[in-house]
N, C-alpha and C positions, 0 to 999 in steps of 0.2 A: 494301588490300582494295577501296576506290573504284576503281580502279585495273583492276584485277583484274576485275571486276562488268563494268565497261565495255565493258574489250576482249574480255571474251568474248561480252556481247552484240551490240557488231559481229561478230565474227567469224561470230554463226548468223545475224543479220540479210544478211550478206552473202553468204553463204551460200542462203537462201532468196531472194534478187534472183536468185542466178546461176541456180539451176534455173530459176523463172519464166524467166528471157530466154530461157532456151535452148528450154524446151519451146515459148516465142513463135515463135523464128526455127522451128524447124522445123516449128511451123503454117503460118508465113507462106513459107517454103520451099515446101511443097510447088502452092502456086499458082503459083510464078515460071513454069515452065518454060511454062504454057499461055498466060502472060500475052505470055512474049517471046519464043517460037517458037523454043527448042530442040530441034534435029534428034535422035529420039533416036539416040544412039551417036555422033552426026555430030561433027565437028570443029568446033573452035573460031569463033564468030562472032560479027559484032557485037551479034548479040543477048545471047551471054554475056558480055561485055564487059559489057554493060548490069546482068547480073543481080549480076553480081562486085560492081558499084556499088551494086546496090539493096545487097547484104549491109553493103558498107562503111556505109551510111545508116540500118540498122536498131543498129548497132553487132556487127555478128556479122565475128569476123576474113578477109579474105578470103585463104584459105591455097590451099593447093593441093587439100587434103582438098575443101574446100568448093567448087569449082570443079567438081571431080570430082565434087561432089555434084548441084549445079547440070546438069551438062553431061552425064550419062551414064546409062542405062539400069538402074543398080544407085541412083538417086538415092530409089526407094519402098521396097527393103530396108533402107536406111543408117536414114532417118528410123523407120521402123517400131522397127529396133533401139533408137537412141535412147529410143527414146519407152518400152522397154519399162526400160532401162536406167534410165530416171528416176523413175519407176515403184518398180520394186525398191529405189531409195534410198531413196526416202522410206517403204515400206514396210518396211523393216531400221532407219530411223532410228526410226519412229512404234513399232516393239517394244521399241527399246534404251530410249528416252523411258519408254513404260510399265515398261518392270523400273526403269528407274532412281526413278522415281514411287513405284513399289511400296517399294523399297527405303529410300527417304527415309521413308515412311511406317510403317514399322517401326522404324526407326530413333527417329522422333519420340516412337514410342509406348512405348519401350521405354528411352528417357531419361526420360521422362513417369513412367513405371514406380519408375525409381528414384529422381527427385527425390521423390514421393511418402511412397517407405519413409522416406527420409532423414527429411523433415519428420516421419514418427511415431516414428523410432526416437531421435531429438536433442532432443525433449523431455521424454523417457520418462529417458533418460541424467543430464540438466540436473537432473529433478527428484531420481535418484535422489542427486545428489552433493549439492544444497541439502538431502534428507533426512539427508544420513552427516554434515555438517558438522553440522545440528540434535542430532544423537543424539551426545552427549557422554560417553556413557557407559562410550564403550571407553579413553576420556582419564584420566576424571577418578577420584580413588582412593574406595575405599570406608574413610574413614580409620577406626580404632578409636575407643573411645567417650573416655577421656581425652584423644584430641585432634581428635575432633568439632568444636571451637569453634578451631582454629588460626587461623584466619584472622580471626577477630574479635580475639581477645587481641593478632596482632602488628600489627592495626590501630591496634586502642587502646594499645597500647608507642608506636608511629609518635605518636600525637596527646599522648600523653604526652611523650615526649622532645622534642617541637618545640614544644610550648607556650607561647606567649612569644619565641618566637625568630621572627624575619623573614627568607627567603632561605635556611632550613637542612634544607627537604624531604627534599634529595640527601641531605647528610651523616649525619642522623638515620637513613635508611633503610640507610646505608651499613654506619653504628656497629653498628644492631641484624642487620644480616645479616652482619657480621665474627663477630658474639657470639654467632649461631646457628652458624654454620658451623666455630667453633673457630679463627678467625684472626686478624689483626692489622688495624690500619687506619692510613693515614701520613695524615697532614692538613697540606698546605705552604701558607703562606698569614703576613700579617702578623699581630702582637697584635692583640689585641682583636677578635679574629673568632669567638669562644665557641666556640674549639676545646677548653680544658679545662670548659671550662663543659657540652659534648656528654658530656665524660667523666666525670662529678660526676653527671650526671643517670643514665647507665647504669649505674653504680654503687648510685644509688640505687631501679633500677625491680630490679634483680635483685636486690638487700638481699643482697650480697655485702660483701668486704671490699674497701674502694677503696683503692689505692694511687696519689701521685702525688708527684711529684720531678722539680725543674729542675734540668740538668745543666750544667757547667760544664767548661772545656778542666781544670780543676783541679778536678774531680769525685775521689773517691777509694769503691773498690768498698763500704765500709760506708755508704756514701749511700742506696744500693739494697738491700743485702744483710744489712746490718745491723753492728752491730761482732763482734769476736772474744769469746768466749765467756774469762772471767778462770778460771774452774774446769775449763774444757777444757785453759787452756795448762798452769796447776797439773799436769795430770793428764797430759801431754805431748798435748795432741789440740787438732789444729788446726781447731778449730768457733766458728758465727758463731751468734752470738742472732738469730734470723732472723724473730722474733714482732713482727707493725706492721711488715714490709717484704717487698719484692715478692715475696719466694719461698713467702707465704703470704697472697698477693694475689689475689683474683677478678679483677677488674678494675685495672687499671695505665694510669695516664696521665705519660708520661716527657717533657717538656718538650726541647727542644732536643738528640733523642735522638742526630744524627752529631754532638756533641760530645765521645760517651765513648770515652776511652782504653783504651789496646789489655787495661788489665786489665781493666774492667768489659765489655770485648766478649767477649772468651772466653768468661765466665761465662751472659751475657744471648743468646749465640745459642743454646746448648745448651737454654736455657730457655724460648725463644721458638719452639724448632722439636719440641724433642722433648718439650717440657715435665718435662726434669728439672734437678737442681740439685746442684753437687759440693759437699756441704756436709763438710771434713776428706778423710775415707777414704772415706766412703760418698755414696752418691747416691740423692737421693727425688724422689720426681715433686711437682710444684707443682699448686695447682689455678685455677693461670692460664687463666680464659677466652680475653680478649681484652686486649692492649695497644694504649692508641690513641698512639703518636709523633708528636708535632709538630716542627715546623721550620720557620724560615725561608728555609732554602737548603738544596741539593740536595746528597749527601755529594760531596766534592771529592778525596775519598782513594784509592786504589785498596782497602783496606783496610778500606773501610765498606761497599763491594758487597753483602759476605754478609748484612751487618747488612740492608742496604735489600730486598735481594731476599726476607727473613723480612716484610716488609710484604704480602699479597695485594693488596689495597685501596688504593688510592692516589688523592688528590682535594687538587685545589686548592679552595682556601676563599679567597673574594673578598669586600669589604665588600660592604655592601650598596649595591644599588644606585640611582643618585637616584630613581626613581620608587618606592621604598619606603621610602626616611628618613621623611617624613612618617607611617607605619605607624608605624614604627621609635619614633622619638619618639612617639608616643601611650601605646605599652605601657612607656614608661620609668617608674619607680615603679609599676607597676603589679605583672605579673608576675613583674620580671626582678630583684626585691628578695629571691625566694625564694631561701633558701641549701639549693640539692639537696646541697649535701656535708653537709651534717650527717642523719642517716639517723633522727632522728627526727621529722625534717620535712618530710614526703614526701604526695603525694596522694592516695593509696592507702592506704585504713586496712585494711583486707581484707587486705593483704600484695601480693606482685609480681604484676603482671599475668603474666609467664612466670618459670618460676624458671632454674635452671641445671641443673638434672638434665629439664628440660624440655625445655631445648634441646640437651644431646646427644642425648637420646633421638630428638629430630629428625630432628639429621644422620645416627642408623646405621639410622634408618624409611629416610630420604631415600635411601642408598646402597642399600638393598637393596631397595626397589620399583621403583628410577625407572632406565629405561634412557635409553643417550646412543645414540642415532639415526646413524648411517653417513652421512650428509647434514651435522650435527652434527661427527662427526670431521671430516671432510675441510675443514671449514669452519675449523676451527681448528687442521691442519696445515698449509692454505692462506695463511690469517692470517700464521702463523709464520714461515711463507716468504719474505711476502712484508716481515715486517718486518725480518726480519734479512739479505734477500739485493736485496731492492729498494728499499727507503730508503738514503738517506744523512744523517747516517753510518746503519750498520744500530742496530737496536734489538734487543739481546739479552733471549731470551726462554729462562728456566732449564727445565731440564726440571719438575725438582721444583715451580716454580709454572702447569706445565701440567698436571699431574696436580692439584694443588689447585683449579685454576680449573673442571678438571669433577669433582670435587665438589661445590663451590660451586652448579655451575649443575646438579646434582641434586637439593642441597636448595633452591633457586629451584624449579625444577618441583614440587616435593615440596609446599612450601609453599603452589603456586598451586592446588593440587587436581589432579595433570596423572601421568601415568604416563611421559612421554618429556620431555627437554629440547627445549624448537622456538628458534626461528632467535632471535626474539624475544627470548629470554633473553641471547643473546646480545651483547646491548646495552649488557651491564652488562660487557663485557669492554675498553670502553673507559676503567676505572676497575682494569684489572687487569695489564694488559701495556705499559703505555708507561714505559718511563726517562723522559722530561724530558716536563715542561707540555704543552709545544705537540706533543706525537704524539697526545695521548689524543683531538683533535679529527679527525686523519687515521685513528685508529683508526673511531669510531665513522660517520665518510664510507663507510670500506670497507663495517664492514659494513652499513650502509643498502643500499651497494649491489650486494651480496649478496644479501640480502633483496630487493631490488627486481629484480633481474634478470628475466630474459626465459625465467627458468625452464626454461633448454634445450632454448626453442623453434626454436631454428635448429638444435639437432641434429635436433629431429623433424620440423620441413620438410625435409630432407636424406634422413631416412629416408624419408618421406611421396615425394617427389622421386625418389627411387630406387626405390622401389618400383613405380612410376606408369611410369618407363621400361621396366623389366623386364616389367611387363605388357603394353605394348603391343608389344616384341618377342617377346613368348612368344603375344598373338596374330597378331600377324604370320603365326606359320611355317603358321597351317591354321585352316580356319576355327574351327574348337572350340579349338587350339591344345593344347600339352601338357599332359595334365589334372593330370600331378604337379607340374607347374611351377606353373601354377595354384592349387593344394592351397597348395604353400608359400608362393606370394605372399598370399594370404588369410589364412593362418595370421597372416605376418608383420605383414599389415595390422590383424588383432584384436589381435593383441601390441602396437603402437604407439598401438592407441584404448585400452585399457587404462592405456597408461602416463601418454597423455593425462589420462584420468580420474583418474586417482590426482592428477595434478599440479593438476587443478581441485579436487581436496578440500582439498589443501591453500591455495588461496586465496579457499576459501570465504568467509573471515571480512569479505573484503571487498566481500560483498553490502553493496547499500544506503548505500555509501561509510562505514560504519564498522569500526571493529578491536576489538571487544570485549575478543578476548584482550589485547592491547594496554592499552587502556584500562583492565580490572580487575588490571593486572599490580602486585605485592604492592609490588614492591622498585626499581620505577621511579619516580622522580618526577614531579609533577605536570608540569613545566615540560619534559622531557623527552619524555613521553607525547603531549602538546600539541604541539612541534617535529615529532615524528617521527611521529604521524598526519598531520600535513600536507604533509610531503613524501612519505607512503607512499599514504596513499590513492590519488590520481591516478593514481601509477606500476604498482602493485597492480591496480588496474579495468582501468586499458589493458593489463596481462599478460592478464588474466582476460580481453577481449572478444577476442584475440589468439589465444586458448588453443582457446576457442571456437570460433573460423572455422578453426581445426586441428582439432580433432576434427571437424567439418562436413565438411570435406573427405575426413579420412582413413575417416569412414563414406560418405561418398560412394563411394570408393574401392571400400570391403569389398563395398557393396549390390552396384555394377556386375561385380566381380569374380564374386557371388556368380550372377550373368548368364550369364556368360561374353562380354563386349563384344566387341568392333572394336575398334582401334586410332581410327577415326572416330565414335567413340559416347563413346570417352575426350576424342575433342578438343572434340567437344559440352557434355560433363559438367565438363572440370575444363579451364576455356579457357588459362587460367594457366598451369598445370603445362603442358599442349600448347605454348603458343606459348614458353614458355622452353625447352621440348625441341626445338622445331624451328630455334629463332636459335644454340642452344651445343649441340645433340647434332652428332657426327660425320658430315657429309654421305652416307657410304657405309650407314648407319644410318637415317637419314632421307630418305633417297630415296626407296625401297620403300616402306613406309607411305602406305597408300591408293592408293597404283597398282594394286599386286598386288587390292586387295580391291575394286578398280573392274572389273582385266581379268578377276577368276573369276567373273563374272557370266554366266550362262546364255548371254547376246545379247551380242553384241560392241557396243561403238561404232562407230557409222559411219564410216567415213574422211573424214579433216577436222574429228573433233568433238572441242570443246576441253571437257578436265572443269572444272565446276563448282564452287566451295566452297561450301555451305549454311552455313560455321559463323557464328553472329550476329557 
């Protein structure tokens, strides 16, 4: 551009030297002849010889023209012409000059014009989306009067079931959302990490009937099921005494559960998925909540699959860690002396914080208010994709535990006061879809970054981008340019600030660098919440000021559109969008643009005059 500015101001510098000489020599011309006795019409003499010279010494060419001029009788018509000639230039340049003055001055005034709207209408927009993110009202449910108080009671479940425990946020949050939601929970992890100790205590806040049993590779089905009935065989009828065993179990904690043999698995998936139970001939439904299974190792069989895949919930349990043994050891003899299995020794003299008919009523509120968001699918057939077609080895993900998991994360919304599933919840699906340990942590990587995305800001520079081109060839072709093509550029261009906006509601939360939703979130852990506002916040703000100077732009666009601009009032307005259009658009494309809208100007340019760029 330095560049550019230069050589054009030599070029009109050099340009108003050349008139000055010329109109000089032919002042200084028309004295030659009397000074050195030119014969008029006569032939050549040493006097023109002489003049020839003075011309070489003034710097004026000594041609043949000039000689002629010097030497002959037509020397006060030539110079008169001249004179009238140089004249007329500078009077054709000094009009072109004023329209082009004029023109720039319109132009100024009418980018002036629409930075203006912009700055009123981008604050007016800002506020109304920090309004719609404040107004929660279209989220959050209007719940009935018996469970008005949910989210207090599964608080106080939460502080109940972890009481005394150090490092068991997750798992306590995990157990009581297995037991709301009607499912199971796997806990892998060594002894002594009060994994049945989490099972003793939920047994006891629901004042159900607790079942618990370590299995053995030599386990036999009356372990679980109970023995065979001595009056049933009397009577030829193959029936188990099934009273005190899990088939009339609330709560079930199954110790070392891929140890049992292929007869206690037949029985125990049928009753883990459909919750019935083949007792002889017939078959009754159990009123099994939830089962929590522990283990030390991960099933090794092909044959324990179906068993592992009935687990939704799945969580490694780690000791605690050295900067909390010291905690640890303090609550020893204190707390951790209470016996939750015995159900008359419980903290709660009132009876259960939540009962069991509480919490399905729950999960069929949860299914039938809360909807799962199309943002929400794709995110978790995306997921799905990516675990089983772009890991190695893949991670098989069942159908039947994708249809559970949005459940799940219905009554998660359900629970949080919220009418749609948001991405957030999501969180917890790193505790639902991994086979082995180490994926749950590449699970919840993804979707962080998911969630932190750029929220398909580079589709909408693309659009924004496309559409910026198309208008400056649609005004191209005249000056108003095509008013229907026009219509739909504009249309398109409010369709795109719309979509913008919507996209800014949804990152509203991360005004003021915090995540409220986040942070009051029921069924995440402290230490989780904590991690994952600190890597989201930053990520989140810089989407958000990103998002912003997109819709700035794309209303910039709409205001000028709403003008009807230039193609040169566009390169003023949106410099960006221009100089990328003009380095990668098609030469045969960009060539026109601004010539054409230079040459339809009333007054031509002079000849020899170089156009200008005014762009900053």
């Amino acid at each position: 551009g330095s560049i550019q500015r230069w050589v054009n101001t030599s070029f009109e510098s050099f340009n108003r030297r050349r008139r000055i000489v010329t109109v000089g020599i032919g002042k200084m011309l028309s004295t030659i002849p009397a000074k050195v006795g030119i014969a008029p019409g006569g032939a050549r003499s040493r006097g023109q010889t002489r003049a020839g010279n003075a011309l070489a010494m003034v710097g004026a060419p000594v041609t043949r023209t000039s000689r002629a001029f010097v030497g002959s009788a037509r020397t006060r018509p030539m110079r008169r012409n001249m004179t009238v000639r140089v004249v007329a230039e500078e009077e054709g340049e000094s009009r072109w000059q004023k329209n082009l003055i004029e023109r720039e001055n319109k132009v100024e005034i009418t980018t002036t014009e629409v930075k203006e709207e912009v700055n009123v209408r981008l604050p007016k927009i800002l506020a109304e989306v920090a309004a719609a993110a404040a107004d929660t009202d279209a989220s959050l449910l209007t719940m009935p009067d018996d469970l008005g108080n949910l989210q207090a009671r599964i608080r106080g479940a939460v502080a109940q079931l972890k009481s005394g425990l150090v490092e068991r946020d997750c798992e306590v949050r995990l157990v009581l959302l297995a037991t709301i939601c009607g499912e199971h929970l796997l806990l892998l992890g060594p002894p002594g990490t009060a994994k049945s100790e989490l099972s003793r205590r939920l047994g006891t806040l629901v004042k159900g009937h607790y079942f618990e049993r370590l299995l053995t590779r030599f386990s036999v089905p009356e372990e679980l099921f109970g023995p065979l009935s001595m009056k049933g065989l009397e009577e030829d009828r193959y029936e188990r005494q099934t009273s005190g065993y899990l088939p009339e179990a609330t709560v079930a904690f199954v110790d070392e559960i891929f140890k049992a043999n292929s007869a206690i698995l037949n029985a125990l998936l049928s009753m883990l998925n459909e919750r019935l139970f083949d007792n002889g001939n017939s078959r009754t439904e159990v009123p099994l909540v939830c089962m929590v299974g522990a283990s030390n190792e991960l099933p090794e069989s092909e044959e324990l699959d179906a068993l592992y895949d009935r687990f939704l919930l799945r969580r490694v349990v780690q000791q605690v860690s050295p900067r909390s043994v010291p905690a640890l050891l303090e609550m020893a003899g204190k707390q951790g002396t209470v016996d939750w299995a015995d159900e008359n020794n419980h903290t709660v003299d009132d009876g259960p914080i939540i009962t069991v008919e509480e919490m399905r009523s729950v999960k069929d509120l949860a299914l039938g208010v809360t909807d799962l968001p199309k943002d929400i699918v794709e995110l978790l057939c995306d997921l799905r994709e990516f675990l089983q077609e772009k890991c190695e080895p893949p991670v098989y993900v069942s159908d039947r535990r994708l249809v559970k998991i949005v459940s799940m994360l219905r009554v998660m919304a359900y629970t949080n006061g919220r009418r749609q599933v948001n991405e957030y919840d999501c969180l917890m699906l790193q505790h639902t879809m991994w086979s082995k340990p180490e994926e749950a942590e590449l699970i919840k990587d993804w979707v962080l970054q998911r969630i932190s995305q750029e929220k398909g800001q580079d589709a909408a520079w693309y659009l924004l981008f496309g559409i910026f081109r198309r208008a400056c060839h649609t005004q191209r072709e005249g000056e108003q340019g095509d008013e229907a093509a026009c219509q739909q550029l504009l249309a398109e261009t409010r369709d795109l600030r719309e979509v913008l906006v919507s996209q800014l509601k949804g990152l509203a939360e991360t005004q003021d660098g915090s995540l409220p939703i986040l942070r009051d979130h029921l069924w995440l852990s402290h230490d989780d919440i904590q991690r994952t506002t600190q890597t989201m916040t930053p990520l989140l703000n810089k989407a958000r000021v990103a998002l912003e100077k997109l819709l700035q732009e794309t209303l910039t666009l709409e205001v000028a559109l709403e003008k009807g601009p230039e193609p040169y009032m566009l390169a003023l307005l949106m410099p960006e969008y221009w100089g990328k259009f003009i380095r990668n658009g098609p030469l045969e494309e960009v060539a026109p643009l601004g010539v054409n809208q230079a040459a339809s100007s009333s007054t031509p340019a002079p000849p020899g005059t170089t156009f200008k760029s005014t762009r900053p």
